[in-house]
One Martini backbone bead per residue (centre of mass of N, CA, C, O) as a GRO file, in nm:
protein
  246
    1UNK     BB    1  -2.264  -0.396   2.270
    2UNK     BB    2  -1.971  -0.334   2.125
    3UNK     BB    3  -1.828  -0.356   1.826
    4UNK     BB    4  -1.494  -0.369   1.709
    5UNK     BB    5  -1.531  -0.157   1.537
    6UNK     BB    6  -1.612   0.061   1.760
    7UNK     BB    7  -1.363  -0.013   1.906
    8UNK     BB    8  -1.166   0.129   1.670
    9UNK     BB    9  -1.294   0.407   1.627
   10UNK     BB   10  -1.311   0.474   1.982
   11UNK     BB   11  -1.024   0.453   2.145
   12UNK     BB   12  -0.804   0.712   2.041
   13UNK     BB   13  -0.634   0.549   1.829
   14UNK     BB   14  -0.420   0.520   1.606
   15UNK     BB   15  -0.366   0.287   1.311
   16UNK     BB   16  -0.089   0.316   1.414
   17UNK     BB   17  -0.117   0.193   1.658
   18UNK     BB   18   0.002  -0.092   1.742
   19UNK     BB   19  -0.275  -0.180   1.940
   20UNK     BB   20  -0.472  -0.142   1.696
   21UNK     BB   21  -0.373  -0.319   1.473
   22UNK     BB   22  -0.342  -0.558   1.564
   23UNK     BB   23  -0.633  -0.618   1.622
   24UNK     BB   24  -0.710  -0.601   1.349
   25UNK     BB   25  -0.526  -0.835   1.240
   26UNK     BB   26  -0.690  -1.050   1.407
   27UNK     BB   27  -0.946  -1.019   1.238
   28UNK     BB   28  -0.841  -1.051   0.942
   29UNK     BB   29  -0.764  -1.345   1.038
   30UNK     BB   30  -1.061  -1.463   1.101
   31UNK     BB   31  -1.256  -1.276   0.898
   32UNK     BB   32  -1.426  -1.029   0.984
   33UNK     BB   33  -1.290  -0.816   0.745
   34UNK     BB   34  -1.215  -0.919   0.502
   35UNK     BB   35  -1.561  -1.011   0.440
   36UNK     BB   36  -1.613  -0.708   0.446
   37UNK     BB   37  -1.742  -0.442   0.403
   38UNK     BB   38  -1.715  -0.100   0.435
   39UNK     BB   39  -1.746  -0.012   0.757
   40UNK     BB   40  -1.835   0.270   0.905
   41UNK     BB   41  -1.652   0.288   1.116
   42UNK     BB   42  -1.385   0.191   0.998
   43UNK     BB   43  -1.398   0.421   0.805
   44UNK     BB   44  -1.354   0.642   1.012
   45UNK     BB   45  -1.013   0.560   1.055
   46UNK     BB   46  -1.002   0.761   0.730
   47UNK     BB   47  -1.240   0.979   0.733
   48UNK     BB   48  -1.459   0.796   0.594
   49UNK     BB   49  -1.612   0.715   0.356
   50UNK     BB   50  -1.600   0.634   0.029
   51UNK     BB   51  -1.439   0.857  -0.206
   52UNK     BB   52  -1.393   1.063  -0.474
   53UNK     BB   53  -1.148   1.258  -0.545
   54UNK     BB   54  -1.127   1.574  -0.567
   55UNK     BB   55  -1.085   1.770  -0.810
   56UNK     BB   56  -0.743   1.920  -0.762
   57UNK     BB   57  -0.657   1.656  -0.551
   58UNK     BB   58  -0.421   1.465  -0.373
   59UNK     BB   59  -0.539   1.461  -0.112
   60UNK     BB   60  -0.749   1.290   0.175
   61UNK     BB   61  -0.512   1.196   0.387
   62UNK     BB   62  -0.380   1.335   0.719
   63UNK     BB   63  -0.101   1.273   0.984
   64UNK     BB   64   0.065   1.466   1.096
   65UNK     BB   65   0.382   1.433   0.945
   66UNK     BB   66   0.436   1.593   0.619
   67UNK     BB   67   0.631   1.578   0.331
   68UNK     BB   68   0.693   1.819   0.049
   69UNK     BB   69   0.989   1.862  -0.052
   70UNK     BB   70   1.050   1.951   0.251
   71UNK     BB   71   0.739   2.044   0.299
   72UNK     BB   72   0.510   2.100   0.467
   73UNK     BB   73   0.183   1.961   0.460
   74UNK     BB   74  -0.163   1.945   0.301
   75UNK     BB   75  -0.461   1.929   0.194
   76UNK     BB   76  -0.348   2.138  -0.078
   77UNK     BB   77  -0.143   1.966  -0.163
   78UNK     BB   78   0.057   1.875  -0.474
   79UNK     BB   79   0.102   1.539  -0.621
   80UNK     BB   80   0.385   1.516  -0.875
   81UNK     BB   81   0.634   1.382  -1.077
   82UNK     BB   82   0.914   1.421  -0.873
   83UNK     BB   83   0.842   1.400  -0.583
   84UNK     BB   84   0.898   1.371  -0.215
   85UNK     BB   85   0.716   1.163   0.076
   86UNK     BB   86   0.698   1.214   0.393
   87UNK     BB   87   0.684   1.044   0.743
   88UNK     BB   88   0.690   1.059   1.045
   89UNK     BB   89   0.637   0.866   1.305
   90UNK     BB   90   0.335   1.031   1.321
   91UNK     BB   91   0.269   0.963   0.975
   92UNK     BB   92   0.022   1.025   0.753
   93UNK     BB   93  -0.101   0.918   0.396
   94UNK     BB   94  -0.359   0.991   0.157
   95UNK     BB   95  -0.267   0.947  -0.190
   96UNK     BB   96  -0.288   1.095  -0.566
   97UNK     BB   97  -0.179   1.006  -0.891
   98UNK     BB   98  -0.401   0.997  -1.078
   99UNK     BB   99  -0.466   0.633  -1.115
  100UNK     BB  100  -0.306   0.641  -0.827
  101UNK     BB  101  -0.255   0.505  -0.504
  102UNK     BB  102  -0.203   0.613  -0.155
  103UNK     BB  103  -0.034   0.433   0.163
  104UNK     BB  104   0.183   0.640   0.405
  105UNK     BB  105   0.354   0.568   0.644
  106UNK     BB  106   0.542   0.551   0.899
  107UNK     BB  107   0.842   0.624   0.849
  108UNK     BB  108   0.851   0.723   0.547
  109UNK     BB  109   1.006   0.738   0.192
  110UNK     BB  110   0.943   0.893  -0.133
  111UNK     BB  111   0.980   0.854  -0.489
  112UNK     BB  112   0.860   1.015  -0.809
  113UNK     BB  113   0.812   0.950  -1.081
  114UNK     BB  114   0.796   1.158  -1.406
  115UNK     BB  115   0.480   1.374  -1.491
  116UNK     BB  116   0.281   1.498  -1.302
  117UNK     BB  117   0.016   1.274  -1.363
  118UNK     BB  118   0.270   1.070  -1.420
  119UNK     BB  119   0.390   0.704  -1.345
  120UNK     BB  120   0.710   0.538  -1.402
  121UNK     BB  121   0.796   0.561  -1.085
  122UNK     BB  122   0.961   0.400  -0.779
  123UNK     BB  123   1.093   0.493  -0.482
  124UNK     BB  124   1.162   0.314  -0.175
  125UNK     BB  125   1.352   0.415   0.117
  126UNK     BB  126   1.115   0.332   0.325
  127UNK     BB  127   0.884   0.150   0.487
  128UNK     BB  128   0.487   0.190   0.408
  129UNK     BB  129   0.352   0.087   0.117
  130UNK     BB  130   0.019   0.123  -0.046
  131UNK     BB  131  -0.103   0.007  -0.386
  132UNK     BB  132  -0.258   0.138  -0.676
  133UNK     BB  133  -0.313   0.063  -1.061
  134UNK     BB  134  -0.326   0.182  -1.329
  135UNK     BB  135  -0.319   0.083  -1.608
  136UNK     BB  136  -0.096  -0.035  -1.878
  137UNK     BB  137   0.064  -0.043  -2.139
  138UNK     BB  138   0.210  -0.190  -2.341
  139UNK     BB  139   0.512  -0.115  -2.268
  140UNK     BB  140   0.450   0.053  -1.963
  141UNK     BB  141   0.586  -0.060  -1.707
  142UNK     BB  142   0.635   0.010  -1.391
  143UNK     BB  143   0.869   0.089  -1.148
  144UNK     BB  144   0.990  -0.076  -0.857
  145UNK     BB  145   1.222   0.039  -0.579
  146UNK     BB  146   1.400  -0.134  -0.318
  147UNK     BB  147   1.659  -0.245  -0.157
  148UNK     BB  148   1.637  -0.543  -0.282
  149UNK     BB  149   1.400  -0.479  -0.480
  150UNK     BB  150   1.250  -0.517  -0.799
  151UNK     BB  151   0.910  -0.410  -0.945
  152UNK     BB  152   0.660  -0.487  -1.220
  153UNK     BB  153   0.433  -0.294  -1.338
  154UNK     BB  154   0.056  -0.240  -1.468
  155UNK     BB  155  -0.198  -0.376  -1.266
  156UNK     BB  156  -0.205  -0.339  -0.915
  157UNK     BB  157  -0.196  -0.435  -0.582
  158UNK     BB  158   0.047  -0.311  -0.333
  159UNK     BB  159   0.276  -0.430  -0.057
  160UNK     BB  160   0.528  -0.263   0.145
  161UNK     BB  161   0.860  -0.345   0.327
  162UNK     BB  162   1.151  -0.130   0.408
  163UNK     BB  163   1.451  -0.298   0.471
  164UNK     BB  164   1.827  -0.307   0.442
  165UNK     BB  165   1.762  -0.652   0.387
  166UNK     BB  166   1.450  -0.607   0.335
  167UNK     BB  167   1.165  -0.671   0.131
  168UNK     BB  168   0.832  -0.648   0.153
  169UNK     BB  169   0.549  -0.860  -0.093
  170UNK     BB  170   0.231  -0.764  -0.187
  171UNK     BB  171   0.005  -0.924  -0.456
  172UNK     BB  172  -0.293  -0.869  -0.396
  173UNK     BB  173  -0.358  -0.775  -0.723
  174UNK     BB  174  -0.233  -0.915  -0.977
  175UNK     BB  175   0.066  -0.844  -1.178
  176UNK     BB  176   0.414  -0.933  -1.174
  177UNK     BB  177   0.788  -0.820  -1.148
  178UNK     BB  178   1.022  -0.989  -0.973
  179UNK     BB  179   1.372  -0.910  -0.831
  180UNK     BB  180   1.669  -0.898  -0.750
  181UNK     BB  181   1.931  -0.659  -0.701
  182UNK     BB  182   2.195  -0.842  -0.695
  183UNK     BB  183   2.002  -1.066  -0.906
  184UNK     BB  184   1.805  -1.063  -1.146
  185UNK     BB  185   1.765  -1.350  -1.197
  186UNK     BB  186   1.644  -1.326  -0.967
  187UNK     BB  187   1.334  -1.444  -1.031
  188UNK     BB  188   0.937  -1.340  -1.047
  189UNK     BB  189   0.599  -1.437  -1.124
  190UNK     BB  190   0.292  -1.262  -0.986
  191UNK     BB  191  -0.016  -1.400  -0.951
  192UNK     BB  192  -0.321  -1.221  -0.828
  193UNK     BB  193  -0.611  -1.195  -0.666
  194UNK     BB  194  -0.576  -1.272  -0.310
  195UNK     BB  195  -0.282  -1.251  -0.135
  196UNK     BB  196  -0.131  -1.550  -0.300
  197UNK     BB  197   0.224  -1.426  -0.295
  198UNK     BB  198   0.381  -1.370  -0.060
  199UNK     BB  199   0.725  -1.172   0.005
  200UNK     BB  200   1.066  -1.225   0.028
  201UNK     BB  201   1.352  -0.980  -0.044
  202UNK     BB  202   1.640  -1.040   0.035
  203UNK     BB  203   2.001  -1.001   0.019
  204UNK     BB  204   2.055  -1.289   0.080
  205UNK     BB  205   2.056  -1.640   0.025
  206UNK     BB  206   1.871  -1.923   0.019
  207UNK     BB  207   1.870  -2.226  -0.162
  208UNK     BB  208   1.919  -2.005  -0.453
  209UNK     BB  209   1.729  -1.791  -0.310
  210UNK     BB  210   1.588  -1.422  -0.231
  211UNK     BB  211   1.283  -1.558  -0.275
  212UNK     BB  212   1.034  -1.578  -0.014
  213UNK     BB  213   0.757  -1.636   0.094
  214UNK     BB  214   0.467  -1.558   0.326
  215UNK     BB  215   0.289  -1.352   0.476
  216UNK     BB  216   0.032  -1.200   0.568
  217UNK     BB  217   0.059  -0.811   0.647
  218UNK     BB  218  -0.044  -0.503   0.738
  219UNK     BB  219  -0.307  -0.507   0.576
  220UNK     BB  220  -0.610  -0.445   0.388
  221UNK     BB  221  -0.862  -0.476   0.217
  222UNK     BB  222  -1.024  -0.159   0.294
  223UNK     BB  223  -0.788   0.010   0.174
  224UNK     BB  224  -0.804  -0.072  -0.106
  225UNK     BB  225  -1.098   0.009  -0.149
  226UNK     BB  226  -1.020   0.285  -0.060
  227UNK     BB  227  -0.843   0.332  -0.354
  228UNK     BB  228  -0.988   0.259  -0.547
  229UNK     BB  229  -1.239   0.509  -0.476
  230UNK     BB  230  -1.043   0.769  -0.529
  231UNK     BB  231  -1.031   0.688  -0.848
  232UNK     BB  232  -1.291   0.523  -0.946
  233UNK     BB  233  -1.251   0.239  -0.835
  234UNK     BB  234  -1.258  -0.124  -0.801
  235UNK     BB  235  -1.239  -0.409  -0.731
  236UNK     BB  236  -1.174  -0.717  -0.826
  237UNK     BB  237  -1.308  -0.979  -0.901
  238UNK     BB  238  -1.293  -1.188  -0.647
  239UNK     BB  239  -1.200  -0.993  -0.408
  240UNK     BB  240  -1.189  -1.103  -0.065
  241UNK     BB  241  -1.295  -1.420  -0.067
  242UNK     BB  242  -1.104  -1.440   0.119
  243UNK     BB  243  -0.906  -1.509   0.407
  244UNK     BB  244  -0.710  -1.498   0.613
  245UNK     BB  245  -0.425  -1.649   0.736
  246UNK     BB  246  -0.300  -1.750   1.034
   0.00000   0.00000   0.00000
């Protein structure tokens, strides 16, 4: 009988098809995945084992449309600070700029501030991207800002869903500091080390903060160890020792 995982990799959906998403994220929420080292099937739905991006390459891995600077890409695009990456509809992107890496789903639009292969900022204009960064000198924290809120980084993992009215965040590990765009003293500090305080900042307040709690959804373990994996790092000790709450 084949396991979850084979048919994960082989029923011929792309990761992107809502039901193949489902299904892993049952998985993820049982814990099937989510406490489990990156296995080779699974790896397969990426494109392979998880390798260090080779020297002068910014793609891992593209499918669908994806266009840079409003030029289709390929896998020998470079992209760097200062470019805008979009994903059509049945478009995804892995892909890389320095010690930072990204997963931009379809329907996404990104817009990257900086220099070369320097990022130090980020505005996510539609969509959904996951996302890893290398550690920031103090004093030099990244600032990301999506429809509804803004958030300061200086080395976390982090997941955005971002809607005209609301804007979804996991900071799978690390520190952040969100805020509401709209008043930023509603604010908050989050210290997360595995998934441990996802967020909604809707546009309208709501018992006296645009800050509410959330579930984890719709990124998994496996997709950060693969960010990670790219830019020549692992996760941080003792993350994914817990399994996602159903």
């Amino acid at each position: 009988m084949k396991s979850d995982y084979e048919i994960l990799a082989e029923d011929g959906l792309s990761l992107e098809d809502p039901r193949k998403r489902a299904r892993l994220m049952q998985l993820l929420c049982c814990g099937a995945l989510a406490m489990s080292p990156l296995n080779p099937a699974y790896a397969r739905l990426f494109g392979g084992s998880a390798r260090r991006l080779e020297a002068g390459r910014s793609i891992y891995e593209l499918e669908g449309e994806v266009l840079v600077n409003g030029r289709r890409a390929d896998i020998n695009t470079r992209i760097r600070g200062g470019d805008t990456v979009r994903t059509g509809d049945t478009g995804r992107i892995v892909f890389a700029v320095g010690g930072d890496s990204f997963i931009l789903r379809s329907g996404s639009e990104l817009e990257i501030g900086g220099a070369d292969f320097f990022i130090d900022s980020l505005r996510i204009l539609a969509g959904r991207l996951l996302s890893v960064f290398a550690k920031r000198d103090s004093g030099r924290r990244l600032s990301m800002s999506a429809s509804t809120a803004t958030i300061g980084i200086r080395g976390s993992g982090v997941y955005l869903e971002v809607e005209p009215e609301l804007t979804y965040l996991c900071t799978c590990y690390g520190q952040v500091a969100v805020s509401a765009n709209d008043d930023p003293d509603d604010s908050e500090l989050i210290v997360s080390k595995s998934h441990d305080e996802p967020r909604y900042i809707a546009s309208q307040s709501q018992k006296g903060t645009r800050i509410r709690p959330a579930p984890v959804i719709n990124h998994s373990n496996e997709e950060l160890e693969l960010l990670e994996a790219i830019v020549g790092r692992t996760t941080p000790p003792g993350f994914g020792s817990q399994s996602y709450d159903k």
